[in-house]
N, C-alpha and C positions, 0 to 999 in steps of 0.2 A: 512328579513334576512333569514328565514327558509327556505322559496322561492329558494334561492339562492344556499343555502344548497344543498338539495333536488335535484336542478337541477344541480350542480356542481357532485354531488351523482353519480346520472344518467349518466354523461357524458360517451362518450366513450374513449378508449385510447388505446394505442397496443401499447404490450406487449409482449415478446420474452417468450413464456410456451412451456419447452420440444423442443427446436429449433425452434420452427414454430411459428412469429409471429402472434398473433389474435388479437382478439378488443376484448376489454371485458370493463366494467364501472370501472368509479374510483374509487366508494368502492369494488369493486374487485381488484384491483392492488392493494388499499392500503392494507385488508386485507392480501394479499399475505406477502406485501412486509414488514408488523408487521410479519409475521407467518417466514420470510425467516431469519429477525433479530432476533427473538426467537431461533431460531435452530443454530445461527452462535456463542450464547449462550450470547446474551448481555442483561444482566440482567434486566434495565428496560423495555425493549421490550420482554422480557419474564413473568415478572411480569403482567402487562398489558394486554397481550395474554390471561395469565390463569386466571385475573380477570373476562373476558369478555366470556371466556368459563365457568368459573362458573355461573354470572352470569347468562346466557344464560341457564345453564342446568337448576338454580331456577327458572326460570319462565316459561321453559316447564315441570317442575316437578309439579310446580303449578296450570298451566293451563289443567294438563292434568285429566281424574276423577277418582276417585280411583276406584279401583278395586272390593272394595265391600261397593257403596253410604249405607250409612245409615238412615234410616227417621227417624223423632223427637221422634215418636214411639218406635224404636229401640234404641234411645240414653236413650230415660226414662226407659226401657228395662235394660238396661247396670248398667246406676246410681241403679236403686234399687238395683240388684244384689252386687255391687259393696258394698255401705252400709251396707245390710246383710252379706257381706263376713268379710267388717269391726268391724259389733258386734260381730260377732264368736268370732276372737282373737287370733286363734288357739284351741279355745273348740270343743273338741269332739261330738258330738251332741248323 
């Protein structure tokens, strides 16, 4: 069945973009054509849209490496610090 998916996925299909019909695959048409019903402002088709751009942005948010990796080194680095900051309390040293 996934097989089918997949290749159902892939198909081609044309499609009227900008006057000039082209081919492009069916998860592109449907894409569109959630994104076309989102904007004509029908609400579950809009819902739907911005789940999928969410999620989409969490897993390139995820997949993506921070900016400043940290080693274990550095994390036990942090916890002590962080500890000593907690015994303080606010005392003035």
């Amino acid at each position: 069945m996934a097989t089918l998916f997949k290749e159902a996925a892939k198909h081609p299909v044309e499609a009227k973009i900008n006057g000039k019909l082209r081919k492009i695959t069916t998860v592109q048409a449907t894409i569109m054509q959630l994104a076309a019903n989102a904007a004509r402002g029908h609400h579950r088709a809009t819902a739907k849209f911005l789940d999928y751009l969410d999620e989409f942005e969490k897993r390139a948010a995820a997949a993506r490496p921070t900016q400043y990796p940290l080693s274990d080194a550095d994390i036990e680095v942090l916890y002590a610090v962080h500890q000593r900051m907690e015994q303080c309390d606010g005392k003035a040293d």
